[in-house]
C-alpha positions in Angstrom: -165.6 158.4 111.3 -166.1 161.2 108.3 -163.0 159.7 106.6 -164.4 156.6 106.4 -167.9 157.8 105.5 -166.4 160.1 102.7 -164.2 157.0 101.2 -167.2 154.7 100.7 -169.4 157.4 99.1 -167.2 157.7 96.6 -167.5 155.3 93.7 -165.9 153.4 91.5 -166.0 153.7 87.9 -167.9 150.0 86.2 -164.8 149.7 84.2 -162.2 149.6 87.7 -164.9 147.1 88.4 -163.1 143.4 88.4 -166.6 141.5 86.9 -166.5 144.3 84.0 -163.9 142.6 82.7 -164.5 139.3 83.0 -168.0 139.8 81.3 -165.8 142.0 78.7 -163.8 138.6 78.2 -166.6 136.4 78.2 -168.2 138.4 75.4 -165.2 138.6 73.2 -164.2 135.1 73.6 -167.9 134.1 72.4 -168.0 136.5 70.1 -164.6 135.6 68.3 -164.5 132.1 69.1 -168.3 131.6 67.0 -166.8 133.8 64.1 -163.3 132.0 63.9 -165.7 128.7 64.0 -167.7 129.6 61.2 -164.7 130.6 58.9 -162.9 127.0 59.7 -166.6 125.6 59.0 -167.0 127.1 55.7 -163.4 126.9 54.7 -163.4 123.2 54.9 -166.8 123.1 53.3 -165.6 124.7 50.2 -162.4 122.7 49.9 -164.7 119.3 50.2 -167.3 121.1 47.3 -164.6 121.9 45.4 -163.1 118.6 45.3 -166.3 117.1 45.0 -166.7 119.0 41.8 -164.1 119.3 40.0 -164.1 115.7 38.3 -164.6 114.9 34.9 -168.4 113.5 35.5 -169.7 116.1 37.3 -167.8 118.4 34.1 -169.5 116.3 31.9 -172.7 116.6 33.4 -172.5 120.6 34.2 -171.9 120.8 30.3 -174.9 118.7 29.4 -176.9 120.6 31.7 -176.1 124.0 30.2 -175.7 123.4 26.7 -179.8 122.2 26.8 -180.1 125.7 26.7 -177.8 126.5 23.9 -179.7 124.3 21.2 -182.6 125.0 18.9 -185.6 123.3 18.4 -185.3 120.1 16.6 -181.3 120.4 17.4 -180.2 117.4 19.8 -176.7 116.9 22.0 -176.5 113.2 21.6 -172.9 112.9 23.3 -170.6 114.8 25.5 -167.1 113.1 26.1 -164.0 114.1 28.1 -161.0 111.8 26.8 -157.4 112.7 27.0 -158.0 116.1 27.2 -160.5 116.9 24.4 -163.9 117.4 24.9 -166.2 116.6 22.6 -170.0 117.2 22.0 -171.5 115.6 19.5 -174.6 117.4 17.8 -177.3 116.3 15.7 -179.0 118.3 13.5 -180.9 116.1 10.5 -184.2 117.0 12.2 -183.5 121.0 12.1 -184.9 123.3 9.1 -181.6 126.3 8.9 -183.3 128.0 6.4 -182.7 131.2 5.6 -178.9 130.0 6.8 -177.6 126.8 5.4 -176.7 123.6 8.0 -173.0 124.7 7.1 -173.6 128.2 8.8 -176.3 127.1 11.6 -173.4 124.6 13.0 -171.0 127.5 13.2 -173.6 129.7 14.8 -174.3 126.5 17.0 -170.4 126.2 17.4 -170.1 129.7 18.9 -173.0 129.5 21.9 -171.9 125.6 22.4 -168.5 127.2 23.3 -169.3 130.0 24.6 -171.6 128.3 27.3 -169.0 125.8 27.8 -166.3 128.4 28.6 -168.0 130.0 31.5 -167.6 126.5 33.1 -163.8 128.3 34.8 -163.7 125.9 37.7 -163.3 122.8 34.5 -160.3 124.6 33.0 -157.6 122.0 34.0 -159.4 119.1 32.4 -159.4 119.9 28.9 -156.9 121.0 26.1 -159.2 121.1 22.9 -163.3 121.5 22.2 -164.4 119.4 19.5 -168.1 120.2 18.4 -169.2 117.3 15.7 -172.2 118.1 13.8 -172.9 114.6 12.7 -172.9 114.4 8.9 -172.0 117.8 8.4 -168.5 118.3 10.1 -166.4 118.5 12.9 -165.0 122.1 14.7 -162.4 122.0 17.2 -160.6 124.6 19.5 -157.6 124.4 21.5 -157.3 126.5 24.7 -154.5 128.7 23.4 -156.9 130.1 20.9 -159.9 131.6 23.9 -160.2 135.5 23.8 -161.3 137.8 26.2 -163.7 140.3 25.4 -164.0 143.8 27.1 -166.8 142.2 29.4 -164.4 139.7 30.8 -166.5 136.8 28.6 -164.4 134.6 27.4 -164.9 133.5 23.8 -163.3 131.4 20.6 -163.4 133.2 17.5 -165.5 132.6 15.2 -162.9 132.7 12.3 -161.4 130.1 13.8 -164.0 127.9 13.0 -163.1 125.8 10.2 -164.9 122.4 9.4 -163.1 119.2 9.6 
């Protein structure tokens, strides 16, 4: 009878316990299972945004959007249009005053944020070949894709030598 009595006092450790490790199992299947869920979930939520996106309208639009911001007062877009790889903004700027600068020099300052805003717009990169800003009654600037820089911030840029009216 002391045998017996000695070999029940003694006892086990929880993890030589058999419903440890089924609630170990339980918890790492739940646990894994809801992240493996998430990363499928997300996954095929960006591939759907990203095709969603990456179209010429919503281009087009994403670049009217953000060049609102790159204009002066009394400066207007008055087109944007993606055709066989050019883009091509159209400016107005009869209504704006350049002075000290003449309308020559504003539409090359113009030129550089238009294209500047335009080229932090990566996700658009396979749409277009050439940039064409028309300043209506003053000239025409274009760019071609070959000619972007980099610059030691990782901005990316035309220069503004290359700017030569049309």
């Amino acid at each position: 009878m002391q045998k017996k009595e000695a070999k029940n006092s003694v006892k086990k450790p929880i993890y030589k316990k058999w419903w440890f490790w089924v609630i170990i199992v339980v918890i790492l299947v739940s646990v894994f299972g809801n992240i493996s869920s998430k990363e499928v979930k997300q996954a095929t939520s960006d591939v759907a945004i990203e095709a969603q996106e990456i179209s010429p309208e919503t281009f087009i639009s994403e670049v009217e959007e953000i060049l609102q911001r790159e204009i002066g007062e009394n400066e207007s877009i008055t087109g944007v249009v993606l055709k066989d790889g050019d883009l091509c903004v159209t400016v107005n700027l009869s209504k704006t005053n350049p002075g000290p600068l003449t309308i020559e020099d504003l539409a090359i300052s113009r030129t550089s944020s238009i294209t500047d805003a335009i080229l932090t717009l990566t996700d658009y990169d396979s749409l277009w070949n050439m940039i064409t800003i028309d300043f209506e009654g003053v000239g025409k600037i274009t760019n071609s894709k070959d000619k972007i820089k980099v610059n030691e911030f990782g901005g990316r840029y035309f220069p503004s030598e290359n700017f030569v009216f049309e």
